[in-house]
C-alpha positions in Angstrom: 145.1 86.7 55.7 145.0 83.7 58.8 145.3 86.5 61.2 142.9 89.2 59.5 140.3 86.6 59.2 140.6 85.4 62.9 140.4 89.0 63.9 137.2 89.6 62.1 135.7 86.3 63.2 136.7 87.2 66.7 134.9 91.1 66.3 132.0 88.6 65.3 132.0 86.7 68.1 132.6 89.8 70.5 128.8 90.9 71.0 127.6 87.9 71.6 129.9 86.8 74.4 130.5 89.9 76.3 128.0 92.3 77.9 125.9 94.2 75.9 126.5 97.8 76.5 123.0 100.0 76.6 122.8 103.3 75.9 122.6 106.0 78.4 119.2 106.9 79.0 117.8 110.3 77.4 115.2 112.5 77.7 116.3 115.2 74.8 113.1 116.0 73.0 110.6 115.4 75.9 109.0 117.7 78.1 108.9 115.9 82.0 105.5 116.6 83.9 105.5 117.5 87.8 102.2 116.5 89.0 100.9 117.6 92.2 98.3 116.6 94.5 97.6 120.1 95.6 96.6 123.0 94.0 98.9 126.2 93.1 100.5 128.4 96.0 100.9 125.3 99.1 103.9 123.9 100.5 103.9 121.0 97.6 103.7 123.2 94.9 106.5 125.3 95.6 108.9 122.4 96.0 107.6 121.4 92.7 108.0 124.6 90.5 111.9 125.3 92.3 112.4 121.3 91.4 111.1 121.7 88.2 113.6 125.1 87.3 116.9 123.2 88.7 116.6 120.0 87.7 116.7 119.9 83.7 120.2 120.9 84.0 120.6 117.7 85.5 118.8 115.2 83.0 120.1 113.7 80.5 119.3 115.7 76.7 117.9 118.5 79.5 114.4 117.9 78.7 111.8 120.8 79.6 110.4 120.1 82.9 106.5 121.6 83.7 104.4 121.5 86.8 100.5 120.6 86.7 98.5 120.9 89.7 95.9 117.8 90.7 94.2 118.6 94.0 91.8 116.3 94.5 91.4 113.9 97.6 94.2 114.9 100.1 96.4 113.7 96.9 95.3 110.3 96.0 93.4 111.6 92.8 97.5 112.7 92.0 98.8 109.4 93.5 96.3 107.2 91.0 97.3 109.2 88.2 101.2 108.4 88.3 100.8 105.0 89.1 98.0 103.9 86.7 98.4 106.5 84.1 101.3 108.5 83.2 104.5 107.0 80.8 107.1 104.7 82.1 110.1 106.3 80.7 111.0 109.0 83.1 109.1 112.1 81.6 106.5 111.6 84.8 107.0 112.5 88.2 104.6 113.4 91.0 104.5 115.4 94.6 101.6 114.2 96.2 100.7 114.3 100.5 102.8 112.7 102.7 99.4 110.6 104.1 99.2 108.6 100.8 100.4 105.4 102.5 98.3 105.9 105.3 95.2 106.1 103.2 96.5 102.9 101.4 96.7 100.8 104.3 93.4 102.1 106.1 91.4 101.3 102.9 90.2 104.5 101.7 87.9 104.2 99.1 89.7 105.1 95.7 93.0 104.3 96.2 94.9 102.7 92.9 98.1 102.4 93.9 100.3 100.4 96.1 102.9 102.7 98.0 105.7 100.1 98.0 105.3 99.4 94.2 106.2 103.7 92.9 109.9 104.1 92.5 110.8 106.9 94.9 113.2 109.5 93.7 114.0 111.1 96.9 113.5 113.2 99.4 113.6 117.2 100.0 112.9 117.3 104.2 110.8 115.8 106.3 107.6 117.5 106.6 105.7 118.8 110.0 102.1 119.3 109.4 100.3 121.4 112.2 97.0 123.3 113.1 95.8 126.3 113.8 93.6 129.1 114.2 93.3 132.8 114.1 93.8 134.7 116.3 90.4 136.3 116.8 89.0 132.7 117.5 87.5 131.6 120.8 90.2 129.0 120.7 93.2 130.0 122.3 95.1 126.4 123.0 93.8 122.8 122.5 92.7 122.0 125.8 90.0 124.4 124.7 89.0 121.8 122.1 87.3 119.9 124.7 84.8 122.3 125.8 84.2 123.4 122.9 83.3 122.6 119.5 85.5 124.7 116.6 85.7 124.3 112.7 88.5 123.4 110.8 88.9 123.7 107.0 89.4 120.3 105.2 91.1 119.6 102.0 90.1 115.8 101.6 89.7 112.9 103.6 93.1 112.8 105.0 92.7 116.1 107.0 90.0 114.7 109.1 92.5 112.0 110.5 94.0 113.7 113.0 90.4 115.6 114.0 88.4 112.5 115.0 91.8 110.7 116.2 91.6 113.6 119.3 87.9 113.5 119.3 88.0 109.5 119.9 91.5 109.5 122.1 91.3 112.6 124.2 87.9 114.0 123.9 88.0 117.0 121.5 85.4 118.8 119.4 87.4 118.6 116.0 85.1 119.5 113.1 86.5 119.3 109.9 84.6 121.4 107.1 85.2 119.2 103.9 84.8 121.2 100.5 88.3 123.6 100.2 90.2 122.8 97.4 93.6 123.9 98.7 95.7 125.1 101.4 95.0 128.4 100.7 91.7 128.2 100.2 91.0 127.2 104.0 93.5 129.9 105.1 91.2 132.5 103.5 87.8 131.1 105.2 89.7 131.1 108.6 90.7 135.1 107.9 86.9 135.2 106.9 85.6 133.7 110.1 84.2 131.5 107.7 86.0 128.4 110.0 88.2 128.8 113.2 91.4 127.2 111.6 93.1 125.4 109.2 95.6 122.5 109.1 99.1 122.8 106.9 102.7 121.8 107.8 105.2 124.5 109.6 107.1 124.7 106.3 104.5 126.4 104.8 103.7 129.1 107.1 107.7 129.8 107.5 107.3 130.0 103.8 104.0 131.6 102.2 102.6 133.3 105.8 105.9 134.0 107.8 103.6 137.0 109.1 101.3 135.7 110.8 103.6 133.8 112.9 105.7 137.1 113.2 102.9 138.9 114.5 101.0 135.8 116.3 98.4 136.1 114.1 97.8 132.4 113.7 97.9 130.5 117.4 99.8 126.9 116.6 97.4 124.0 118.7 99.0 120.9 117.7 102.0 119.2 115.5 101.6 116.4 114.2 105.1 114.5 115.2 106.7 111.9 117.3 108.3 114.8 119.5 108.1 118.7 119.5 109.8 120.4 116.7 112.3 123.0 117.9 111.0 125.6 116.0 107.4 125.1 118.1 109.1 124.0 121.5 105.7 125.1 123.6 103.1 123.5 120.8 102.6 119.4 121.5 103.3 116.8 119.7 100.1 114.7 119.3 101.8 111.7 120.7 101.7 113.3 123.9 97.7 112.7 124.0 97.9 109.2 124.1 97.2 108.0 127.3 96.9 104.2 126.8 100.0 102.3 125.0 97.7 101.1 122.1 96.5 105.3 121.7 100.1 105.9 121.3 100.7 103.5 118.6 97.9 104.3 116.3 99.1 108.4 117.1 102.6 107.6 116.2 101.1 105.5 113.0 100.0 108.7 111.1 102.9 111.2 113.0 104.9 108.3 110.9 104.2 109.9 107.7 106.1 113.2 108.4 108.9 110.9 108.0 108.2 110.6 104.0 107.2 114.3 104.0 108.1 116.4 100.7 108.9 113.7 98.6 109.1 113.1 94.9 108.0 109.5 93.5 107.6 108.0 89.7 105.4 105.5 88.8 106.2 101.7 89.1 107.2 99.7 86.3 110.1 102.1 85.3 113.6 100.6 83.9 115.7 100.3 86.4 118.2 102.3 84.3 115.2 105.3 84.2 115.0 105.3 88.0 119.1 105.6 88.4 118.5 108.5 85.8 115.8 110.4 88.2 117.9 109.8 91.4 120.9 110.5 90.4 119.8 113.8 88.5 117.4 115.3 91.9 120.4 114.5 94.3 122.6 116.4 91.9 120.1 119.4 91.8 120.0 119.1 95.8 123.4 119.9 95.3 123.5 122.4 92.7 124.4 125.6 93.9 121.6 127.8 92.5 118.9 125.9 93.4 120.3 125.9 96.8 120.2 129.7 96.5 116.6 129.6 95.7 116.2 127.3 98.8 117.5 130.3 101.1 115.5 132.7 99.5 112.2 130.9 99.6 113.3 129.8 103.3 112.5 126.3 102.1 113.2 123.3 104.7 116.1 120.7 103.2 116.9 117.6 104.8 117.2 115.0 101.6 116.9 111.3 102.1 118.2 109.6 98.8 115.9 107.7 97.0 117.1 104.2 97.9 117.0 105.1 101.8 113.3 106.7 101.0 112.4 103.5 99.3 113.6 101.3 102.1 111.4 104.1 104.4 108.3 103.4 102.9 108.2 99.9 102.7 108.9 99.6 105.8 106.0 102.0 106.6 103.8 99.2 105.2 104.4 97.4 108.2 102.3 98.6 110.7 100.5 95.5 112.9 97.0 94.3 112.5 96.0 95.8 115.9 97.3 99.3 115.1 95.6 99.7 112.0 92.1 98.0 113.0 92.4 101.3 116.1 93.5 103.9 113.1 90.2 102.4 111.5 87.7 102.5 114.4 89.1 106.2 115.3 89.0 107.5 112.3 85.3 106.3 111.8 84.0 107.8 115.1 
């Protein structure tokens, strides 16, 4: 009886001293939202809809997984949403533009979020963004640009970054058309005449417009990168129109951002244990043998960055010194 009673008193005690054990985290029963700060049919999208068919299998109580589309201000009408918004129990996810820091730190009117503060999930590539025109424009290469004055399709305030950075640095006739909605929007004005060109990243055209590269229907002016991509080896990177040192800085501030490029984030505030859940379960569907199938097919770019190396990434992104941001400013005003 001594030694049944000390056994009980000792299962008694048992919880109290030693860890508590929690339960792995589930999502069984809950649908997970994708939300997007582009509409339908552009490069974010279609990372979000493949994610979205691949990685279920991969959550915990395999949850239904939807995509909804939030264009709206180069992504920060997206961005606001997760991080003010949406539940903090893993069920909310978003894709929004790589610029979203960028627009943090330069003040942009509307911003609601702090970059540094969303839990980053991780990373499918980096992300090239480039731009231009069709081929029945009067603009055959940038150094046009600076003769003469050509229209460019804008999807929100971030796409007039890199426009009235060349203007101010080098001299160009950038002018950015505000008003289209999405990616493909803009790429129909340009085929209308409607504007010269259009800016996107590289993955997109390999992806949704792999013809018009094919049969040079598009003529490629610019990438925005720290060097030239070796898929566009003759097309400049727009570092290389900084003449002066502090040019070059504030250039390689925004080229910066491809770093980030097609990323996946969820909103701050999450248990740590719900963050684990997400990374864990979008490396394993990076690894997963059908979505990497769809990859191929869809000729989708993959270079993944986990989430803690993405997070490390972006904070360090936050960085930039007084001096380079007060030039990103004044150029981006002029």
């Amino acid at each position: 009886m001594r030694v049944i009673g000390l056994s009980a008193a000792l299962l008694l005690l048992a919880p109290a001293s030693a860890p508590a054990q929690t339960a792995a985290p589930s999502l069984a029963g809950k649908t997970v939202t994708i939300y997007v700060g582009y509409g339908p049919g552009g490069g974010y999208d279609l990372y979000a809809r493949v994610l979205s068919r691949h990685m279920p299998r991969h959550l915990p109580g395999t949850p239904a997984m939807v995509v909804v589309n939030m264009p709206g201000a180069a992504s920060v009408r997206a961005a606001n949403y997760v991080y003010t918004v949406v539940p903090k129990d893993g069920s909310a996810m978003g894709i929004v533009a790589q610029s979203i820091g960028e627009e943090q730190m330069l003040g942009t009117s509307g911003v609601a979020y702090d970059i540094a503060k969303f839990n980053w999930i991780g990373r499918f590539a980096g992300n090239v963004e480039v731009s231009y025109v069709w081929h029945t424009s009067r603009i055959k290469t940038i150094d046009d640009l600076r003769t003469h004055e050509a229209n460019f399709a804008g999807t929100g305030p971030s796409s007039a970054i890199y426009p009235r950075l060349l203007n101010a640095i080098a001299g160009m006739k950038w002018n950015v058309v505000l008003g289209y909605n999405t990616t493909a929007d803009g790429h129909l004005a340009m085929e209308r005449g409607e504007v010269d060109g259009v800016t996107s990243s590289l993955n997109t055209l390999k992806t949704t417009q792999a013809e018009w590269l094919e049969k040079g229907l598009i003529r490629v002016l610019v990438q925005y990168a720290l060097a030239r991509s070796p898929d566009l080896p003759d097309v400049p990177a727009v570092v290389e129109f900084g003449k002066r040192p502090e040019d070059v800085d504030v250039l390689k501030f925004y080229a910066n951002s491809g770093m980030v490029g097609r990323a996946v984030l969820a909103p701050p505030g999450l248990p740590a244990a719900r963050v684990e859940m997400l990374r864990a379960a979008f490396a394993a569907t990076l690894q997963d043998p059908e979505f990497l199938a769809e990859v191929k097919k869809l000729n989708l770019d993959l270079q993944p960055m986990s989430g803690a190396e993405l997070q490390a990434l972006v904070e360090k992104s936050t960085q930039a010194s007084p001096a380079v941001l007060a030039r990103a400013r004044a150029a981006r005003s002029e």
